[in-house]
C-alpha positions as CSV (number, residue, x, y, z in Angstrom):
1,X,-3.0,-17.4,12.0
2,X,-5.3,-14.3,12.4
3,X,-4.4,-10.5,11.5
4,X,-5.7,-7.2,13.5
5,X,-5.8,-4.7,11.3
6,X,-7.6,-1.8,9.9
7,X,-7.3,1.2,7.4
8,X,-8.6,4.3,5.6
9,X,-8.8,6.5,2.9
10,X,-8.6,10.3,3.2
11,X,-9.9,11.9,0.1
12,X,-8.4,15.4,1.7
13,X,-7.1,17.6,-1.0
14,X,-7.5,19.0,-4.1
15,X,-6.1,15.5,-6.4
16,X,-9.6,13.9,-4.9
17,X,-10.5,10.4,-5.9
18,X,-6.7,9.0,-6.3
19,X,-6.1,7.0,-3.9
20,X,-7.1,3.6,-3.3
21,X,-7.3,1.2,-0.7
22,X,-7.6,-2.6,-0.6
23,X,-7.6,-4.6,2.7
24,X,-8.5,-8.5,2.7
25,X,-8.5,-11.4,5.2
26,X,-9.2,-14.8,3.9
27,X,-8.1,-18.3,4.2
28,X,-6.0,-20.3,1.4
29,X,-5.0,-23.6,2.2
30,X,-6.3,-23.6,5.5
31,X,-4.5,-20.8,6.9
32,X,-5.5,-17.1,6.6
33,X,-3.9,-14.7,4.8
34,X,-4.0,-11.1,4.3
35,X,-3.4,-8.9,1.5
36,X,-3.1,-5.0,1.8
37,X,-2.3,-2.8,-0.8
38,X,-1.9,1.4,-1.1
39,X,-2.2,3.2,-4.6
40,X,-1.7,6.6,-5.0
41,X,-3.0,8.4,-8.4
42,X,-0.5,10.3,-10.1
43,X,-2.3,13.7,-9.8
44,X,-0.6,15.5,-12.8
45,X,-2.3,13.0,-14.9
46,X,-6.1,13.8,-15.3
47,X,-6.8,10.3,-15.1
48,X,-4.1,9.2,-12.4
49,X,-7.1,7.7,-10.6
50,X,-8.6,5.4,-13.0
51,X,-4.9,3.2,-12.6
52,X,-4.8,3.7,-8.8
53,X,-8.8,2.3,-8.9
54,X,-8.1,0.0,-11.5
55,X,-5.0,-1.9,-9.8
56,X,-6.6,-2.3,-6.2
57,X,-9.4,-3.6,-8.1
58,X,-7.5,-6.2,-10.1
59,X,-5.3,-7.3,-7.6
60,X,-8.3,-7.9,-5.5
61,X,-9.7,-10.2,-7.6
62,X,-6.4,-11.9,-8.1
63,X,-6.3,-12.8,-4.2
64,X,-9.6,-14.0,-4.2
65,X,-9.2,-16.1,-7.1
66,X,-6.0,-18.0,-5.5
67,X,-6.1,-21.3,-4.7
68,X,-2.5,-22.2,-3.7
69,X,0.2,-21.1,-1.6
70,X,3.2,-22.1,-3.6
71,X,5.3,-19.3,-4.5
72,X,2.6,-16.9,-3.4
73,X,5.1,-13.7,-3.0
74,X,6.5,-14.1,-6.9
75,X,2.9,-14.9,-8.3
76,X,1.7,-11.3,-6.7
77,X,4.9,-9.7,-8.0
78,X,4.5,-11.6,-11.8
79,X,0.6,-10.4,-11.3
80,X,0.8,-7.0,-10.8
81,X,3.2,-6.4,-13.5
82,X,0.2,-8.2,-15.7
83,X,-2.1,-5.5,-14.3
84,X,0.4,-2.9,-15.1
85,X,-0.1,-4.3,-19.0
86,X,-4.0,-4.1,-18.7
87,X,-4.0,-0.8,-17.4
88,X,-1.4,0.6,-20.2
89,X,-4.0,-0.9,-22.6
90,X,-7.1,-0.4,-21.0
91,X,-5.9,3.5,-21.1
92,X,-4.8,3.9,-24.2
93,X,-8.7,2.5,-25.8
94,X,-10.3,5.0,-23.9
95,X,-7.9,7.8,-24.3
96,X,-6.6,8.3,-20.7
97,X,-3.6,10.0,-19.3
98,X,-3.1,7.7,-16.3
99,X,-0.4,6.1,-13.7
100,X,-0.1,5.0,-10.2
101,X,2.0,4.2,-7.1
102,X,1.1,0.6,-5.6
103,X,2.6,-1.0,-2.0
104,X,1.0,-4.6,-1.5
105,X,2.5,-6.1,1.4
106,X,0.3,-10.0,1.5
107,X,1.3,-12.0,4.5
108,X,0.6,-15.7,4.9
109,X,1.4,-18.0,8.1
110,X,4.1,-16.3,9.7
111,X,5.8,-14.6,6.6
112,X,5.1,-10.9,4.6
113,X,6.1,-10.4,0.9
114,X,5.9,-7.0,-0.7
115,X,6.1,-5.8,-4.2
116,X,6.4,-1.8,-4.6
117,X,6.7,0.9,-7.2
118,X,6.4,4.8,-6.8
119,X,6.6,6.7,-2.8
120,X,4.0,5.0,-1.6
121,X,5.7,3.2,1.3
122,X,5.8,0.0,3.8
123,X,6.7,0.9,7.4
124,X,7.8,-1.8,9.6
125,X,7.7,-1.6,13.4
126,X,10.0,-4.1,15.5
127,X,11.3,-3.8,19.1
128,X,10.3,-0.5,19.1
129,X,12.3,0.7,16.0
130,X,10.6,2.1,12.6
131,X,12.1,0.9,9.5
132,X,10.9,1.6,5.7
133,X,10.8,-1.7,3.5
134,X,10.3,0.1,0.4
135,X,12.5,2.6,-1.2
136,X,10.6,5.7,-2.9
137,X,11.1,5.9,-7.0
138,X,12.1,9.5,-6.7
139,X,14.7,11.9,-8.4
140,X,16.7,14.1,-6.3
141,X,14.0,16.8,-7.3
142,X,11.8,14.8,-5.4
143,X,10.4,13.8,-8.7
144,X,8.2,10.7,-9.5
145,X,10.3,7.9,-11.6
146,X,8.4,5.1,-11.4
147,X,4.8,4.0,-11.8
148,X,2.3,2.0,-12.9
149,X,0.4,2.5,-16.3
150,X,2.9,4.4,-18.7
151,X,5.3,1.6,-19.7
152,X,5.7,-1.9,-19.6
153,X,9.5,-1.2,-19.1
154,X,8.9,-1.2,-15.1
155,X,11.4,-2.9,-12.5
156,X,9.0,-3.7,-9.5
157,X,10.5,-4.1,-5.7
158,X,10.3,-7.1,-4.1
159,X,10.8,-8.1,-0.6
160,X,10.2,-10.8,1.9
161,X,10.4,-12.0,5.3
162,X,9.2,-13.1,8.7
163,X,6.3,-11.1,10.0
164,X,6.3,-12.1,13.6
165,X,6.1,-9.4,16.2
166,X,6.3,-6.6,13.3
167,X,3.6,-4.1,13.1
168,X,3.3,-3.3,9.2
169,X,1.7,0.0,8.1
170,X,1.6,0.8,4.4
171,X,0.6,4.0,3.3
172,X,0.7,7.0,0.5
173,X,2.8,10.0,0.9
174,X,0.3,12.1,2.1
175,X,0.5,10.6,5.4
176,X,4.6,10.9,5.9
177,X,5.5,13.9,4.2
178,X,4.5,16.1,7.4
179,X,4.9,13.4,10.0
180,X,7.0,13.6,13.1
181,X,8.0,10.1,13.0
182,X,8.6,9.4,16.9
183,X,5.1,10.6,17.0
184,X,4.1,8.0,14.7
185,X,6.4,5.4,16.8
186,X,4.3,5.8,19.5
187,X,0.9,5.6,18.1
188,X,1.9,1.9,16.4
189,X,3.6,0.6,19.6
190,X,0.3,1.1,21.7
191,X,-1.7,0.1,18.6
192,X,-4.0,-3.5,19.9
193,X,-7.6,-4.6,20.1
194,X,-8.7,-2.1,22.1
195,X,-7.4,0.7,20.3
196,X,-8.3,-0.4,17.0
197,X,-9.6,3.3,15.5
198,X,-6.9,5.2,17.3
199,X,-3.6,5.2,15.0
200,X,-6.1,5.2,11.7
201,X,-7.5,8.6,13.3
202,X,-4.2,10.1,15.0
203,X,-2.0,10.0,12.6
204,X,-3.7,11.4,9.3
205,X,-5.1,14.3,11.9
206,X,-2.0,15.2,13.0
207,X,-0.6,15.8,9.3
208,X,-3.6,17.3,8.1
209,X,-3.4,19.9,11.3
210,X,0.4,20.4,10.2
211,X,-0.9,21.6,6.6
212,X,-1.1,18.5,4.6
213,X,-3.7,18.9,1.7
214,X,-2.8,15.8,-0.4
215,X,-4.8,12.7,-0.1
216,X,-4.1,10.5,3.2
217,X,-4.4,6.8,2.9
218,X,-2.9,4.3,5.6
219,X,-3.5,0.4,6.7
220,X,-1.7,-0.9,9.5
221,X,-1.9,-4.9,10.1
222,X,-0.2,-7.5,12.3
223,X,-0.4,-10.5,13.5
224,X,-2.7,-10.6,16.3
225,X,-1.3,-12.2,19.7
């Protein structure tokens, strides 16, 4: 089973260095797998991005370190609340003020499995129709509820489900906040080989020329056929 995908990391505004990106292709029990995960720093936090840093960086090493299949989706979710603990202590020796948004979405064979806290988001693109897998930890201020790296009180999403003939593009809310979402539509329906570059480009442009000044960051993978 082999991905096409791509992303990048827009450090745009004035919270620079929050966001992190992690994108990873490899093969676990013969098949390969893909793991791509969006943290977004929160930037009221002088530190906000040591946890979005520190989680990409820790989940990273958790994919490369797995060695079976079984239950893969739970073991990520059961993981990242680990890395939530490390972080919370990690801070707290050196006298941070941190938290952090995360959206992995892994996906394995023909499945995806997602675990999600904060407004980062996971789009999903079948048929032509845009859908959000991920619902955005927010008040009806529009304020933050939920992170990573303040408590170890956190109630992480999970979903999962088949991946086949779904375009998957995870992202922070620097890229949706402005964006004209048919717009977007049509950039990830034309989205293949040969236009690789072209949505990872487009669409943080196109927010950034409508007056975005937070950081952008976006991955967009599928399975390739």
């Amino acid at each position: 089973m082999k991905y096409l995908y791509n992303g990048v990391s827009l450090q745009n505004g004035r919270k620079s260095n929050m966001d992190s990106l992690l994108l990873k292709c490899r093969s676990l029990s013969n098949t390969d797998s893909m793991l791509a995960v969006v943290c977004d720093g929160v930037g009221s936090l002088s530190d906000g991005g040591f946890a979005s840093g520190a989680a990409v960086k820790k989940l990273g090493a958790w994919f490369d370190s797995v060695s079976s299949t079984e239950n893969i989706g739970l073991r990520m979710r059961d993981v990242i609340l680990e890395i939530n603990a490390q972080i919370i202590s990690e801070a707290q020796i050196m006298n941070m003020e941190t938290a952090s948004t995360l959206s992995a979405l892994l996906m394995l064979e023909q499945n995806y499995y997602i675990a999600h806290i904060g407004d980062s988001r996971v789009f999903c693109l079948e048929n032509g129709l845009l859908s959000v897998l991920t619902i955005d930890d927010i008040s009806a201020t529009g304020k933050l509820t939920a992170y990573l790296g303040q408590t170890d009180k956190i109630f992480l999403q999970y979903s999962e489900g088949s991946a086949s003939a779904k375009t998957f593009l995870v992202c922070s809310d620097g890229l949706y906040k402005r964006m004209d979402m048919d717009f977007m539509v049509s950039k990830l329906k034309s989205w293949n080989k040969k236009s690789l570059k072209e949505p990872i480009e487009t669409l943080p442009q196109y927010v950034i020329g409508r007056g975005e000044q937070d950081n952008i960051t976006l991955a967009l993978v599928k399975i390739e056929g």
